[in-house]
C-alpha positions as CSV (number, residue, x, y, z in Angstrom):
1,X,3.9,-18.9,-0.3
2,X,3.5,-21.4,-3.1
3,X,4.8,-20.7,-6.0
4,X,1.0,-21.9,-7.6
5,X,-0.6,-18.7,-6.5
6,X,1.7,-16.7,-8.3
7,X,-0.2,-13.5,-10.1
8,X,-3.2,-14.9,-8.9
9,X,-4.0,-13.3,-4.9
10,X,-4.4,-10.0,-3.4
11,X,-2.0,-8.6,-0.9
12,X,-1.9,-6.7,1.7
13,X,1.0,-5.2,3.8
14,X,0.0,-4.3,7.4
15,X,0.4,-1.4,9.2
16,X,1.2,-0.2,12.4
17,X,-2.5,-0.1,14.2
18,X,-1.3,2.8,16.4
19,X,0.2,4.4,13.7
20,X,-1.0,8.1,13.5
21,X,-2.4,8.3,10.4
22,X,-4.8,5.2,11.5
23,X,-5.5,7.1,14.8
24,X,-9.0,8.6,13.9
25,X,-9.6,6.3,10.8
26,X,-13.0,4.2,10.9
27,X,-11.1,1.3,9.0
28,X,-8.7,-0.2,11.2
29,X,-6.1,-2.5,9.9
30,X,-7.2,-5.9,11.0
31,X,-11.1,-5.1,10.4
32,X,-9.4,-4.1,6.7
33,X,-8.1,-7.6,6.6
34,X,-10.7,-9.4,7.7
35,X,-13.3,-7.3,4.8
36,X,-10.3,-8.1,2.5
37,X,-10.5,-11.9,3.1
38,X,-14.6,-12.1,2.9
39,X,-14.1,-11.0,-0.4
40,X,-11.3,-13.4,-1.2
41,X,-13.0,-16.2,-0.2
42,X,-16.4,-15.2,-2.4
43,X,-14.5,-14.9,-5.2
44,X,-12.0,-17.3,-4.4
45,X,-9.0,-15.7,-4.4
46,X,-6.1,-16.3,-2.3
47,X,-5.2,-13.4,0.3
48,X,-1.0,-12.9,1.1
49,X,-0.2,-10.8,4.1
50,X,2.9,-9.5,5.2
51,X,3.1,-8.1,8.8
52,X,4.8,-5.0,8.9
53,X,8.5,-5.6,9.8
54,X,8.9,-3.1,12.4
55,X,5.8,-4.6,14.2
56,X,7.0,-6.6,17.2
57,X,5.7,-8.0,20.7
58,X,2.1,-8.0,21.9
59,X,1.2,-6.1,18.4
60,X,3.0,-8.4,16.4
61,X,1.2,-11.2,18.5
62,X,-2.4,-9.5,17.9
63,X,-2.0,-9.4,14.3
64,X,-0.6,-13.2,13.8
65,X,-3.2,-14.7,16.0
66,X,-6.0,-12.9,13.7
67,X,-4.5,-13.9,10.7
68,X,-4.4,-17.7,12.8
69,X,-7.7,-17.2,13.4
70,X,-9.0,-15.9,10.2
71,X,-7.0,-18.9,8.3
72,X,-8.4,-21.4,10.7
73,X,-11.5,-20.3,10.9
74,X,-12.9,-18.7,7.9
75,X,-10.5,-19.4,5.1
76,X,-7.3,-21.1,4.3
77,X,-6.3,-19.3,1.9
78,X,-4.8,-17.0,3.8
79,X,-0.7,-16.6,3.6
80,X,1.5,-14.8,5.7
81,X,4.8,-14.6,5.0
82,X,8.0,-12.3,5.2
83,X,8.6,-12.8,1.2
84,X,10.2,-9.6,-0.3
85,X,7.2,-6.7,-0.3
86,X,8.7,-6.2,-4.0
87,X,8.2,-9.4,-4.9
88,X,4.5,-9.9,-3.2
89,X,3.7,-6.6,-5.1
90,X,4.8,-7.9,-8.7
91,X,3.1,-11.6,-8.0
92,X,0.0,-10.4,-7.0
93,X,-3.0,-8.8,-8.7
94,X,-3.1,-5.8,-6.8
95,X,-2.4,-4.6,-3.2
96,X,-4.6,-3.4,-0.5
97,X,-4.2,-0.2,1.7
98,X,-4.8,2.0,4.1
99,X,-2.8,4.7,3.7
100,X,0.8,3.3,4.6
101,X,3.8,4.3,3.4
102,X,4.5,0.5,1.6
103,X,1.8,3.0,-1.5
104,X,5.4,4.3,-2.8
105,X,6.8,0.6,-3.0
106,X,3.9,-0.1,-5.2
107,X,4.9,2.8,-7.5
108,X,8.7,1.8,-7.5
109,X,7.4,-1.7,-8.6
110,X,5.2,-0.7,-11.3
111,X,2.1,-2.5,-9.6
112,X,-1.9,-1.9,-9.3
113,X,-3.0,-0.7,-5.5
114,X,-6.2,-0.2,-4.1
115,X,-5.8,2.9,-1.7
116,X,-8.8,3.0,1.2
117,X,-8.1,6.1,3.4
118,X,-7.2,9.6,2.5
119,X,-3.7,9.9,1.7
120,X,-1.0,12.2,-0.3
121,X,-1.9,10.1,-3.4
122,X,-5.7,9.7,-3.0
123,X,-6.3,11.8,-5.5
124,X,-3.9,10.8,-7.7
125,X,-4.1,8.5,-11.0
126,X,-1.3,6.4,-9.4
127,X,-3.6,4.8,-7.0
128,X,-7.2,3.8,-7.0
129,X,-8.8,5.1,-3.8
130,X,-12.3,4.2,-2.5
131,X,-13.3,4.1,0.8
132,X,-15.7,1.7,0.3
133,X,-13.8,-1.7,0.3
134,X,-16.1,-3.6,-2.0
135,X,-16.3,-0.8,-4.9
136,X,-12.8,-0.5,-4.9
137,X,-12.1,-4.0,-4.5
138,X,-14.4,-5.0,-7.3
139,X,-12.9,-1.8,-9.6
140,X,-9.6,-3.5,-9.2
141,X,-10.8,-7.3,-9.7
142,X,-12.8,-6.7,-12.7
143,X,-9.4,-3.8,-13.7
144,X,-11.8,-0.7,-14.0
145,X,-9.1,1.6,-14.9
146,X,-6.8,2.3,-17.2
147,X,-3.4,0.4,-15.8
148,X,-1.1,2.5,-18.3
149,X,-2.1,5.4,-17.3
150,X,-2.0,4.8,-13.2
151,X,2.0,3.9,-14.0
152,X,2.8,6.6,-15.8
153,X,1.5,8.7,-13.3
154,X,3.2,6.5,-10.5
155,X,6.7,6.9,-12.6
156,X,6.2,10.2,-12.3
157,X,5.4,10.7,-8.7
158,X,8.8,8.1,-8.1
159,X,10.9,10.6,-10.7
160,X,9.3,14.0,-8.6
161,X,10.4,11.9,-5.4
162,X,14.1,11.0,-6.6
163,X,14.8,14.8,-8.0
164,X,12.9,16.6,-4.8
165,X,14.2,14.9,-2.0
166,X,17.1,14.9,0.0
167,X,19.8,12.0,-0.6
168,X,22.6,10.4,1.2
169,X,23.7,9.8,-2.2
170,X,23.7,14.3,-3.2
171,X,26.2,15.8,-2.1
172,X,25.8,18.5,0.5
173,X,25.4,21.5,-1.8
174,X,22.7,19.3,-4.6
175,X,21.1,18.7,-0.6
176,X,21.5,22.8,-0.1
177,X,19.9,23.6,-3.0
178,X,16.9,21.2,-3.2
179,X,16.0,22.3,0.0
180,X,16.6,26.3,-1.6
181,X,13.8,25.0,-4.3
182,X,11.6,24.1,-1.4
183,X,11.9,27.4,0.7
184,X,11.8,29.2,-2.8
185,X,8.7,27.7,-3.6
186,X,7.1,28.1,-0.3
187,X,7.5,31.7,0.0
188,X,6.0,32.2,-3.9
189,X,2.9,30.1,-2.2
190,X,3.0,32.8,0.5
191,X,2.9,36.2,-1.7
192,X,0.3,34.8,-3.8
């Protein structure tokens, strides 16, 4: 992408169309990014997208001739590219999601993300979620929220992460015992 448009566009990172948590979503991903690009191009802001990497053949296909036919037909400003999703995160001014799994990637990189179907950080500080589009999408252009606080929050959901979940870099007992503090934890849920 040029190097112009730095800090400047919106991106979004695709996601697997038949991917489960999309199964009985209204929003599906390419309708996402075709909404997404209306409201680039009225406000005249250039739209990055990153096809999912794990994407390939006649899915792959469907989402690059959309994104053809968006960029040919509707707006130019439309990028796709295979660019680094850390660096697209930290050049852009926010991202756009679904509900993918790319929302942790965001937190790791310290950067705004507009969150548009249920997920585990919906309701969450770290994220803004709406499910309407244009509220959210507005909230995040005009930077209705208070960007401190959403990476605190987002540190701390990467720090919970790192210190709850099993590693190939724990050894086998720090792996024993985390899951311990799991079981431990469930069965307190269960008594109470």
């Amino acid at each position: 992408i040029p190097k112009k448009i730095f800090g400047k566009y919106i991106f979004i990172p695709t996601q697997f169309h038949k991917d489960i948590s999309l199964k009985n979503s209204k929003l599906k991903m390419m309708d996402c990014v075709k909404q997404v690009m209306k409201l680039c191009k009225k406000h005249k802001i250039p739209l990055v997208v990153k096809i999912h990497p794990h994407i390939k053949g006649e899915h792959k296909e469907y989402q690059e001739n959309i994104l053809k036919m968006l960029k040919k037909k509707y707006y130019e400003h439309i990028y796709v590219t295979k660019m680094s999703i850390n660096i697209l995160m930290k050049k852009s001014l926010f991202t756009v999601t679904l509900n993918g799994s790319t929302i942790m990637d965001n937190f790791i990189n310290q950067t705004p993300v507009l969150v548009l179907l249920k997920c585990l950080y919906s309701n969450t500080d770290a994220v803004i979620y709406d499910d309407n589009l244009k509220n959210g999408f507005i909230r995040m252009l005009t930077k209705d929220y208070d960007l401190e606080h959403m990476l605190d929050k987002q540190r701390k959901i990467v720090w919970w992460y790192l210190k709850h979940n099993l590693s190939y870099d724990n050894s086998p007992s720090e792996n024993i015992s985390i899951l311990e503090k799991h079981f431990q934890s469930k069965l307190r849920l269960n008594q109470e």
